[in-house]
MARKOL-911387 format. One record per residue (C-alpha): residue in three letters; x, y, z. Coordinates in steps of 0.05 Angstrom, whole numbers, plus 5000, padded with zeros to 4 digits. Layout:
// residues N
AlaXYZ;...
//
This chain:
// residues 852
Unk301164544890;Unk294064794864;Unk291663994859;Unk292964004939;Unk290364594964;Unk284264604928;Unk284363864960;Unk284064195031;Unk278364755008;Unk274364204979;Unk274163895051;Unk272364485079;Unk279364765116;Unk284665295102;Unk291465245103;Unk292665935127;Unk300565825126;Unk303665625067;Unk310665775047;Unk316165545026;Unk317665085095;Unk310164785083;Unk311364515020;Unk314963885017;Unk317563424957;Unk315862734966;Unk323162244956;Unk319961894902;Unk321061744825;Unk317562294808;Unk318262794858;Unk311362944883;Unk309363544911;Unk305663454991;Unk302564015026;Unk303664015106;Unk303464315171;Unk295464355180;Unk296264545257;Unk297665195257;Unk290865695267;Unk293566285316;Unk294466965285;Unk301267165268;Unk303367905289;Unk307268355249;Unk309768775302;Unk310768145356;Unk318068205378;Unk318467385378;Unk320067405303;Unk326367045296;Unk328967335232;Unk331167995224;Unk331968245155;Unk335068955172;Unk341768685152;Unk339768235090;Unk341768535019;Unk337668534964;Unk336167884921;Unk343667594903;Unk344767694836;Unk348066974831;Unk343366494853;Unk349366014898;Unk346065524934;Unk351465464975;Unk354366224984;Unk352466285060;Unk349767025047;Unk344166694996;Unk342666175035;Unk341366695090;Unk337367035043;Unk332266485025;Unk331766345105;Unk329367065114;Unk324766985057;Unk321666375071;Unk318666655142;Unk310766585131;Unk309767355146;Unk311967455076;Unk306666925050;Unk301467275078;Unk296467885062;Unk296068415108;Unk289568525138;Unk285169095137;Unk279068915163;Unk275869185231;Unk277168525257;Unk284868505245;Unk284869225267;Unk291669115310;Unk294968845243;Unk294968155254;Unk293067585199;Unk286467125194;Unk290266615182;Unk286066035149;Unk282366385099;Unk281766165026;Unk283066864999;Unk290066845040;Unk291166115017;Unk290466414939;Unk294266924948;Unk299566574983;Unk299866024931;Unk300866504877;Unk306566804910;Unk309366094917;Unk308365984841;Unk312466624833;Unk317366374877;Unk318665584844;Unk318765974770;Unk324166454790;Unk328065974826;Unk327466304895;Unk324567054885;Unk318467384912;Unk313567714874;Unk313068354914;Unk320168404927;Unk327468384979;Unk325168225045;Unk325968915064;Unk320869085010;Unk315168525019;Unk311068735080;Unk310769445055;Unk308569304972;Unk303768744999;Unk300869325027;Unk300369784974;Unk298769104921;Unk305469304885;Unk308968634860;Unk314869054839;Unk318568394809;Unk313068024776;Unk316268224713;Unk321667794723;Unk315867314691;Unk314967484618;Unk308067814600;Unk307367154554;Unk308566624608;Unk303766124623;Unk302966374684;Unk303367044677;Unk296467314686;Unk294166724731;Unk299666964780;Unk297367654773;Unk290367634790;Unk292367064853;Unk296167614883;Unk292268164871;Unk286268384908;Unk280467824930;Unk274967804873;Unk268367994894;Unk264667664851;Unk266366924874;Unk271666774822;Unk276866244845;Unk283166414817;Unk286165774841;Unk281265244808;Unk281565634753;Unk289565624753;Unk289664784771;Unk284564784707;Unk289665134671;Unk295664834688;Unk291864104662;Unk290464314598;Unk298364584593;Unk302163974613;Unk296663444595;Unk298562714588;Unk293662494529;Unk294761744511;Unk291361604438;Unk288960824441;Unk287760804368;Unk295360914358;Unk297760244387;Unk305760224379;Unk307059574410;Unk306359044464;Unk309958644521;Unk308358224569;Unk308158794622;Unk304059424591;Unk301659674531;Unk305460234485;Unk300460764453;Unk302661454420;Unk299662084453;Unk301262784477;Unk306063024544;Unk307163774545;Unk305163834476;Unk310263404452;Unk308562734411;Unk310862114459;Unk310061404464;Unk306561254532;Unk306960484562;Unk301460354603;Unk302259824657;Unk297159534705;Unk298559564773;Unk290559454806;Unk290158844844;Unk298158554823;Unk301558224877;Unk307758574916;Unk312258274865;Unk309358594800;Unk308659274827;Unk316559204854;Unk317659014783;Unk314559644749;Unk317060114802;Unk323659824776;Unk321659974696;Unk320460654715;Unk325860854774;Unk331860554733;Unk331260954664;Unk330061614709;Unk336461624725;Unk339561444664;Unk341461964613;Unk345261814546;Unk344161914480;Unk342961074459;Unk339460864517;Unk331361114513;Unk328961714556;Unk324861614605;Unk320662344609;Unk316262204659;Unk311161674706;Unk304061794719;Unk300761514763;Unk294362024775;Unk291761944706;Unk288261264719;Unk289460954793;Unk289660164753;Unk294960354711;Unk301860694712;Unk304361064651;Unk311561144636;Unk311961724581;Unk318061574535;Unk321161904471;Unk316661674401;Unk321461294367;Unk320861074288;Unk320460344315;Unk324459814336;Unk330259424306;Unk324758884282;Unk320859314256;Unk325559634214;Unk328958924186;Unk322558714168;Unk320559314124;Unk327359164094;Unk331159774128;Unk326260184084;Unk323060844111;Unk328060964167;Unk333961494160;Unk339561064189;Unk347261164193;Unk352460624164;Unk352459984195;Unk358260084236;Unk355160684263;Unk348960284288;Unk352759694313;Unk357160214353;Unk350960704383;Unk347860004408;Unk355259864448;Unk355460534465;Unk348260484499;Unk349859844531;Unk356560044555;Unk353760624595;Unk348360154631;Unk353759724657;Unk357460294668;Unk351960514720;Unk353259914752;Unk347259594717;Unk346458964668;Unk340458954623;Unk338958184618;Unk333658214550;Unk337558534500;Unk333658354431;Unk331558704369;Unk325258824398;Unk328359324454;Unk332759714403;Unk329160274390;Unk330660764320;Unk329661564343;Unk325061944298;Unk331862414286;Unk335462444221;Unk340162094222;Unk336961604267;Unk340061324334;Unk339460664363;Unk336560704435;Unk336860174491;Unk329960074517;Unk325259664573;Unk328459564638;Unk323859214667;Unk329858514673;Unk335459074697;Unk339058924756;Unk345459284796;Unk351258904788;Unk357558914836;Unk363859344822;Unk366258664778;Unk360658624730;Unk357258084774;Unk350157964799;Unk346557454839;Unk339557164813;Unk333756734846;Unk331456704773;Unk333856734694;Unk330557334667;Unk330357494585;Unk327857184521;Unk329556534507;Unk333056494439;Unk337457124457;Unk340656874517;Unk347156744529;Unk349256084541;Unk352355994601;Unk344156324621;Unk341255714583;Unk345955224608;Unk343055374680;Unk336255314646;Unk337154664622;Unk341154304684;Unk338254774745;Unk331854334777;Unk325854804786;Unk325854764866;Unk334654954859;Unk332055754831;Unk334756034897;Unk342055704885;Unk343755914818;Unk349456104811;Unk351456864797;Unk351157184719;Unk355457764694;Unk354158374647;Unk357257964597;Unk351157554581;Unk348258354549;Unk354358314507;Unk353657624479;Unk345757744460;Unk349458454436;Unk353358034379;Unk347657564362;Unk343258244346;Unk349258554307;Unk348557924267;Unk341157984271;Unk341758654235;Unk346258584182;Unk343257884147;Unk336658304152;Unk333657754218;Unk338057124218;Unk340056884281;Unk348356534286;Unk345855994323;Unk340355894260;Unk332755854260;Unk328055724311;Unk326655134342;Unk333854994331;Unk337355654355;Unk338055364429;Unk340654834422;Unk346055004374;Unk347555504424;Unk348054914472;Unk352254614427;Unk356755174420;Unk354355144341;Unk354055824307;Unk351755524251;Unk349956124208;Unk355956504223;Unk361155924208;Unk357055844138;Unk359456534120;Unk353856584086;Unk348857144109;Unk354957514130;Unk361857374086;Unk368057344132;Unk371957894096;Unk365958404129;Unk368258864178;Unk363858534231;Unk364957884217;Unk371457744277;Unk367858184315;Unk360957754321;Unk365357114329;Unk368057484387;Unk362857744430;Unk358557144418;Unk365056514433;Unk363856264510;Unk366156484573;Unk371756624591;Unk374156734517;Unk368357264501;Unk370357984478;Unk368358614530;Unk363959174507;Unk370159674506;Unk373559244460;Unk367859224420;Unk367659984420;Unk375160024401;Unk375059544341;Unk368460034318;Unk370160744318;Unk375360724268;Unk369860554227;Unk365561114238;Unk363661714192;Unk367862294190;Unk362062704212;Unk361962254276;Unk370362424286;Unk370463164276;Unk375563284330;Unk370963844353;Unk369763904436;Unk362963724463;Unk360363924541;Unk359463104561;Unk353062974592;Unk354862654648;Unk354863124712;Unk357462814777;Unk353363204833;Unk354263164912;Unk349462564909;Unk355162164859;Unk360162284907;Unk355662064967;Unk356962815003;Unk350963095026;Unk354363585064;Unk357664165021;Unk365264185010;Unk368964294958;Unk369563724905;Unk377163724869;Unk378763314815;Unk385463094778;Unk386662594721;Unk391362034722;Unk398962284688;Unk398761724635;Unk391961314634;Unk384561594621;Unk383161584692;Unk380162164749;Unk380862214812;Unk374462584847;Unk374262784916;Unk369863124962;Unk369562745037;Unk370762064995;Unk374661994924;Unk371961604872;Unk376561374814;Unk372961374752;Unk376561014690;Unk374960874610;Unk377660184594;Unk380760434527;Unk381561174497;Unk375360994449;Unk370460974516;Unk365861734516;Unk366962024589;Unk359461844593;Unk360461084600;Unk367061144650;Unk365560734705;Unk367860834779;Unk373360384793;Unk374860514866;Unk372260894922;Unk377061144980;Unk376761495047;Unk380261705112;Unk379061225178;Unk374461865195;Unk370261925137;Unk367662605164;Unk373962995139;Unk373363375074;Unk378463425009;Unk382064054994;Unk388763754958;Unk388663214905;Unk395163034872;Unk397462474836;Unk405462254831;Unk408362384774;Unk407561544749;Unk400461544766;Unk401660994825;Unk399961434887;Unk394261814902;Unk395362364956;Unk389262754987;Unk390463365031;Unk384263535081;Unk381764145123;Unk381963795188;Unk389963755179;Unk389262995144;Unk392962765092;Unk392362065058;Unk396061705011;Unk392361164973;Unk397060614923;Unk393160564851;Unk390760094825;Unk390159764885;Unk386960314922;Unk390560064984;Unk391760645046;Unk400060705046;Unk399761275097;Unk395861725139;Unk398562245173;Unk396162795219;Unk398863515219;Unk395964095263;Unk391764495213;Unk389264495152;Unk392764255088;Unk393464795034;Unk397264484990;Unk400863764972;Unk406263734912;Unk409863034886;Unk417062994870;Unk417062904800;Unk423062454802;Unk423362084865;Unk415361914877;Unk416161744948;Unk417762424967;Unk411862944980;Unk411663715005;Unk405663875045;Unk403464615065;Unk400364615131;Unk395965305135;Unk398465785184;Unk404565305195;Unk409265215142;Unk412164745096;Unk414964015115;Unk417863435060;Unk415962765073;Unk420162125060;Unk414661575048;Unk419161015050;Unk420361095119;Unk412261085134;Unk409260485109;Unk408459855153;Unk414659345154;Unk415758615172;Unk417158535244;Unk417359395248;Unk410559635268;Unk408460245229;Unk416160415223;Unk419361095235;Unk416761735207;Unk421162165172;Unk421162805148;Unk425263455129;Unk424163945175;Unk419064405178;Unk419865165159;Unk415965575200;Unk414566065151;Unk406766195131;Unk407465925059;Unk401665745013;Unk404765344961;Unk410564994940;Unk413464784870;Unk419864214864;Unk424864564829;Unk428763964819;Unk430063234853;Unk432763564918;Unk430164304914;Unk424164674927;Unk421165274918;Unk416065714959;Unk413466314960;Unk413366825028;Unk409567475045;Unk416267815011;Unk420767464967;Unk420566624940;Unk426266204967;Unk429065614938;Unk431165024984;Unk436464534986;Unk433263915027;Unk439263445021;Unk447263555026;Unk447162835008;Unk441162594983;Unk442361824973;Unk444861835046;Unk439162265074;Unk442862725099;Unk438463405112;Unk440964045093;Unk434964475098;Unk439265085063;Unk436965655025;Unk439465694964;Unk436966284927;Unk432266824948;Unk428067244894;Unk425167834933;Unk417267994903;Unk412568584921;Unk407468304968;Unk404767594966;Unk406167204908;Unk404266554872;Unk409566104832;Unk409965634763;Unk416365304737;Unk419465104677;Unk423364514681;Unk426364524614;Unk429165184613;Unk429965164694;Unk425865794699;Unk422466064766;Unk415866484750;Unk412666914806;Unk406767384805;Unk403867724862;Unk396067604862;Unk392168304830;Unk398368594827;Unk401168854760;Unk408968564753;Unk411167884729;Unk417567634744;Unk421567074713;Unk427366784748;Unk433666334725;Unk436265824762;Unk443365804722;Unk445066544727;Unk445666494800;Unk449266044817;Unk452966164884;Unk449366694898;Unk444366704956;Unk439967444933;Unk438367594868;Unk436268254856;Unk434168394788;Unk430367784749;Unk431267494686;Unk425267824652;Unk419168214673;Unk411768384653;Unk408268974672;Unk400668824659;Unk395369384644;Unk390469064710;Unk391068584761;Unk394167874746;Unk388767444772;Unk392066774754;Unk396866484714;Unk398765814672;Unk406265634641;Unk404965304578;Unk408964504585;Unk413364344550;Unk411463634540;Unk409163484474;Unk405262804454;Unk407162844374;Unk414362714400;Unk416662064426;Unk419462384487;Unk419762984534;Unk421763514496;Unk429063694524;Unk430464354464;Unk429665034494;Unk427465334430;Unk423366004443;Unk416665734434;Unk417565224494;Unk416965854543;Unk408866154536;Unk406366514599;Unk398166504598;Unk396167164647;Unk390167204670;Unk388068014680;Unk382968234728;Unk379468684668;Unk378068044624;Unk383267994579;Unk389267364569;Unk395367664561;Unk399767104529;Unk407567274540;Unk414366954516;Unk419367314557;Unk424467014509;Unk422267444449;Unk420868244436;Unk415068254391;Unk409768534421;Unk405568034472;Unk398267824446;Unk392067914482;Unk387167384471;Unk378967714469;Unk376368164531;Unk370467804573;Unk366168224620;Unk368867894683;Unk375767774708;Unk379567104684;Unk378766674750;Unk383166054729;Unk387565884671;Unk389865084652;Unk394364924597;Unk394064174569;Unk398263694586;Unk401763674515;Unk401164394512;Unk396664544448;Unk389964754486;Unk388965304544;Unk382065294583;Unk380265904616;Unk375666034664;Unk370966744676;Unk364466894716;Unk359266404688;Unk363266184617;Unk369365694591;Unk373765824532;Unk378865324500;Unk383165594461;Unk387665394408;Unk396065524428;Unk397465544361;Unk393066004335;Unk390466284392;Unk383866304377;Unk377366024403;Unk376265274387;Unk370765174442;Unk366165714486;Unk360265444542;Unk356265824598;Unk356265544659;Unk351065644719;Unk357165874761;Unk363766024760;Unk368565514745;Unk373965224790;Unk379664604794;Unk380964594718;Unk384063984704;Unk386363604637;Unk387362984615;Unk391562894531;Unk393162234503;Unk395162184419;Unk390161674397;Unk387961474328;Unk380261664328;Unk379261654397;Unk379762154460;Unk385162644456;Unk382963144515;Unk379063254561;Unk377763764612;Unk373663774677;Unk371964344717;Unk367464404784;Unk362664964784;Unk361065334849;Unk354464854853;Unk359364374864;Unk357963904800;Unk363563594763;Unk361963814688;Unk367263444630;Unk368163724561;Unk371963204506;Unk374463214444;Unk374862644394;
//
């Protein structure tokens, strides 16, 4: 910002309306800043009734900081309006209290308030809209010490808002000055690191921080070359793992003939370190460095990307202790289709670490055929993978032996070092692995595999079985929604798979229980005809073979998986509240229909048949009442909650001749609206009303014949409002089936109060009930794992997982906002994942913690 407006004073103009609207970000890798709108000169008057914003009826600055709570985004509207960007006037010409409004005074002082206003992340210096106009006045930034006294640009800000200088100081040369010696980018060209046929590597300085900077030419290279680096340096910008090499930032201001790509200092390379003989680096076991190198090349093709020059010299060792193997240059990368495929006009990659079916194209293709070759797969990277595994543990031999004969034993199919047994003795743990990733297509191992057959291996201090917050955050931009509404996600009953769905659903799946959430790749992506609608249900059935989505415009779709084909759409007339599976028969599903009722579907009768059109539609149906949600009580019952009581309802009289009943069973009467969990094993109905204070718990077997019920089972008065609530399954994985004993401990009740506290309840015993720790804010959501042994809940701003054994704390995050749409996903698994949990925070990212 102070680079381009002390452009436009250097050519003689003032802005003389900056604010927030008239400063753009350029869409490029980096975001650049741009300064615009230079044709606005007329005075702007403060007491002109044209204004368009009023500000009368804004609040103060929100608290929370919700980009997409309508009363903040209200509030930065109001605030961007360029009166507040500009200093009042005084002088006898501005008498009637309009602005001069290109002068480079106002420019300086406006810029400093825009400083202000990027560092707090949307706050002005001198105040609530209601406050600006007045404290410009009387020069009283009343929130300026929102910025520490210590900041950088503390005092720069300070004297660019304050009154003009007299004495010809420019605050905002002085400030650009400033800025350039605090976020420098010094290359050192004594300190030579390395070079390729691209760019040169030197260590220097960015933000005070030792890098390594490559430096590539780009004066006077044809369209080609520059596409090429554009390439190196847009690719690892959005890549973000732990073994594939950071890419910090690109420069392309520091020297006009070169572009810099400033990159983590790493130790050295994988050559480097075999041929000082492993010596002066800190790294892990072998095992541990063959898996981080998977690991990093997983999670490229995972992003749909295939690395094509995987060598020693692009395997990077961090300067950490231990060390970790990082996946570098992407200057060869390429996007690959949903099957691991890519087309090419030309083999790209280093000769002797090529795969062969690369090589065999090399060898037969005639030069003047490059634009018919056929198309390679990601499972070339995996190949030159195994041959630098080998590389690495024979300290530099090659399987297919030394150079000039490595190619063609690799035409030959002749591993020759590897069959020897020599440099690496069959019994070794890597041995069957090597042969594997390195035999010929289509015999050649997968990267996942590879994975699996690693961890076991690892360290114990790599398999702690402690929970970690994933680093993989799947924004609006993931999920191809650039309009806001809601994202809801759900994992698959039985396989590592998740459902996410916004406007679209993307199913993202791990190819084996030993794959980090990072490197799950999107498998399919689905949608309504009209792909304008927008998600608020997301249920699987209970096998995991249909995918149901509810939406507001009264929608709801029903996808088969894996296939991902549409079984049924139908159309309701409002919006869908809530969707629920029959957990035996998986063609049946209850839909809520807001302001409408409840209906039961019979899919069978929906889907397209030979010589039958779209077939009939049937359904149970529909009650009238305004319900909200809906449980399945058993094969042919359901259960629902109204404004007064929750009714339980016989659908069938005869249920394998479809007969409809439509009969009201039982009837538990409820103060007030209520919410509903069941227990299947012990056939137990809980309702709550939503901040209210009783909990009821209901049996189905003590009523039987009996239509009203008037005193339940067992009952909970809590201290404050029960703001949620979660029954704890009674499925348990250590067991080789659903647990079917109704011992005591099978029946936990998880309330959420509105005063902070988890009040954790088994109705079927006396002791007194535990209360798990107070937060500051109420409990907003409560999850129990699948298998029962973990609850996740959810307050203003922070996650807690906690233990259901001990009840105690076993993980604790903030979060940016509050968390919503807990969902979890258990499997038993020697070594590898055994939960996860994602959560959507009111930004509307997908955020996954795991546990290994």
């Amino acid at each position: 910002m102070a680079s381009g407006i002390n452009y436009i004073h250097s050519k003689g103009l003032a802005h003389g309306n900056l604010n927030p609207n008239t400063v753009l970000l350029a869409y490029s890798i980096p975001r650049r800043v741009k300064i615009s709108e230079f044709g606005l000169t007329n005075s702007i008057d403060f007491s002109s009734a044209t204004d368009s914003v009023e500000s009368d009826d804004i609040a103060d600055e929100p608290s929370h900081k919700n980009k997409w709570d309508p009363q903040y985004k209200k509030f930065l509207e109001v605030l961007s309006h360029p009166k507040y960007w500009k200093r009042r006037s005084t002088s006898a010409a501005s008498h009637d209290g309009s602005i001069p409004v290109a002068t480079v005074h106002g420019d300086v002082f406006a810029a400093g308030c825009l400083f202000f206003y990027f560092l707090t992340r949307g706050s002005h210096p001198f105040g609530s809209p209601k406050q600006i106009l007045a404290n410009i006045s009387e020069s009283r930034p009343i929130n300026l010490e929102k910025l520490e006294s210590e900041h950088f640009a503390y005092e720069l800000i300070k004297n660019m808002i304050g009154k003009p200088p007299t004495d010809g100081t420019q605050f905002l040369i002085i400030a650009a000055s400033e800025f350039a010696e605090i976020l420098p980018l010094n290359i050192d060209e004594n300190k030579k690191l390395g070079k390729g046929a691209f760019g040169v590597v030197f260590e220097g300085t960015y933000q005070g921080k030792r890098v390594a900077i490559k430096r590539i030419p780009v004066e006077g290279e044809d369209c080609k070359s520059k596409a090429r680096e554009i390439n190196d340096a847009e690719i690892p910008m959005k890549l973000n793992h732990e073994n594939v090499m950071k890419l910090l930032h690109v420069d392309c201001q520091t020297d006009e003939r070169y572009l810099f790509l400033v990159l983590e200092l790493c130790a050295g390379t994988l050559e480097d370190c075999v041929k000082k003989g492993k010596q002066g680096f800190n790294l892990p076991g072998d095992a541990q460095v063959l898996y981080q190198i998977a690991n990093g090349l997983d999670y490229i093709h995972a992003t749909n990307l295939v690395h094509r020059d995987i060598k020693p010299e692009n395997i990077l060792i961090s300067l950490t202790s231990p060390a970790q193997m990082k996946i570098s240059d992407f200057g060869f990368c390429k996007k690959v289709n949903v099957r691991g495929s890519f087309s090419q006009s030309a083999l790209k990659g280093t000769l002797i670490w090529m795969a062969p079916e690369m090589l065999v194209i090399l060898n037969e293709a005639d030069d003047n055929e490059q634009d018919t070759l056929p198309r390679g797969t990601i499972q070339s990277d995996t190949y030159s993978a195994g041959c630098v595994f080998f590389y690495f543990l024979t300290n530099g031999n090659h399987p297919f032996g030394i150079y000039p004969y490595t190619i063609p034993n690799v035409l030959e199919n002749n591993p020759k070092l590897l069959i020897a047994a020599e440099k690496l003795p069959k019994d070794h743990f890597a041995y069957n692995l090597i042969e594997k990733m390195i035999k010929r297509l289509p015999e050649r191992i997968m990267l996942p595999e590879v994975m699996k057959q690693l961890h076991p291996l690892l360290s114990a201090s790599k398999r702690t079985g402690k929970f970690r917050l994933a680093q993989k955050t799947l924004t609006r931009a993931d999920m191809i929604d650039f309009v806001h509404s809601t994202i809801i996600t759900r994992f698959h009953p039985i396989e590592p798979v998740l459902a996410c769905g916004s406007r679209r659903v993307r199913i993202l799946k791990a190819a084996n229980l030993f794959i980090p959430f990072l490197n799950w790749k999107i498998e399919i992506e689905l949608s309504a005809r009209d792909q304008n609608l927008s998600i608020c249900s997301l249920e699987w059935s209970s096998d995991g073979t249909q995918l149901a989505a509810g939406y507001h415009q009264g929608v709801t779709m029903v996808w088969g998986y894996p296939s991902g084909e549409t079984l049924v759409e139908m159309k309701h007339s409002s919006r869908i509240t809530d969707i629920a599976w029959n957990p035996v028969n998986n063609d049946m599903l209850a839909i809520i229909e807001n302001n409408t009722g409840l209906s039961v579907w019979d899919l069978t009768t929906m889907r397209p048949k030979p010589n039958e059109g779209d077939g009939k539609i049937t359904r149970v149906p529909l009650f009238k009442d305004n319900a909200w949600m809906v449980k399945w009580v058993s094969e042919n019952h359901i259960a629902f909650p109204r404004h007064a009581d929750v009714v339980v309802v016989k659908l069938y009289e005869n249920i394998q001749a479809k007969i409809v009943s439509n009969r009201i069973e039982k009837c538990f009467s409820h103060e007030g609206r209520a919410s509903i969990q069941w227990n299947q094993v012990r056939r137990l109905l809980v309702s709550y009303p939503y901040w209210g204070n009783l909990i009821k718990v209901w049996s189905m077997d003590m009523c039987e014949g009996d239509v009203w019920v008037e005193h339940p089972l067992h009952m909970l008065e809590v201290p404050s409002g029960c703001t949620c609530l979660a029954m704890r399954p009674t499925r348990d994985l250590d067991s080789q089936a659903q647990t079917t004993t109704k011992s005591k401990k099978s029946i936990i009740i998880a309330c959420g109060l509105s005063d902070g506290d988890i009040m954790i309840w088994n109705p079927l015993e006396k002791s007194n009930n535990r209360v798990l720790n107070r937060r500051s804010h109420e409990i907003e959501s409560l999850a129990f794992s699948s298998d029962g042994q973990l609850l996740a809940s959810a307050a203003e701003s922070e996650i807690t997982i906690w233990c259901a054994k001990t009840w105690k704390p076993v993980f604790f995050t903030k979060t940016l906002y509050t968390a919503t749409n807990l969902s979890w996903f258990t499997a038993k698994s020697s070594g590898g994942i055994t939960a996860i949990l994602t959560y959507t925070d009111t930004s509307d990212n997908i955020k996954v913690i795991e546990r290994w």
